[in-house]
N, C-alpha and C positions, 0 to 999 in steps of 0.2 A: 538555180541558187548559186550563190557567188558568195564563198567565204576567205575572207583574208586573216592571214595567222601574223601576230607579232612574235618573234624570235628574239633575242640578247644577242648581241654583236659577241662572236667567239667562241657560240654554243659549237659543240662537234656535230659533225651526220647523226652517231647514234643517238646525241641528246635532241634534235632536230626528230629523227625517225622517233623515239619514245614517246617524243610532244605529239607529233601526228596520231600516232596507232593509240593513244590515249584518249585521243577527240573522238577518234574516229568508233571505237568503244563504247564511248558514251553516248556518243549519235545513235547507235545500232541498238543499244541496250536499253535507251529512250523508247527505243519504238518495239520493245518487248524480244530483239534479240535472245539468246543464249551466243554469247561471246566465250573463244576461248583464247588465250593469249600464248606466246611464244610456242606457237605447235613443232617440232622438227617431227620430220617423214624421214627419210632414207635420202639422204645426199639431196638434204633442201630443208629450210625452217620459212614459216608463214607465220608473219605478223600478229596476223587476226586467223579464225577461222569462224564460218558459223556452222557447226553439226547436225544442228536439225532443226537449223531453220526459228519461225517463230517459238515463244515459247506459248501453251495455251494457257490463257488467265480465266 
């Protein structure tokens, strides 16, 4: 699978990175994810995380 993003001429990385982890979000949570969003651990933060996996429906 081959997906191509359009961006705005002048967006920053972060506005760049929030478009990403955004798509990326809803891809996973389409397919019944549990998404959690800006996680920080101890000297590091993650985008995305998935905790436990699918959710069961």
């Amino acid at each position: 699978m081959k997906i191509e993003v359009a961006i705005k001429y002048g967006d920053s990385p972060k506005q760049r990175g929030d478009l990403l982890e955004g798509l990326a979000k809803k891809l996973l949570e389409a397919q019944n994810y549990e998404v959690k969003t800006n996680v920080r651990n101890v000297g590091m933060e993650l985008g995305l995380a998935l905790p436990n996996g699918k959710i069961n429906l």
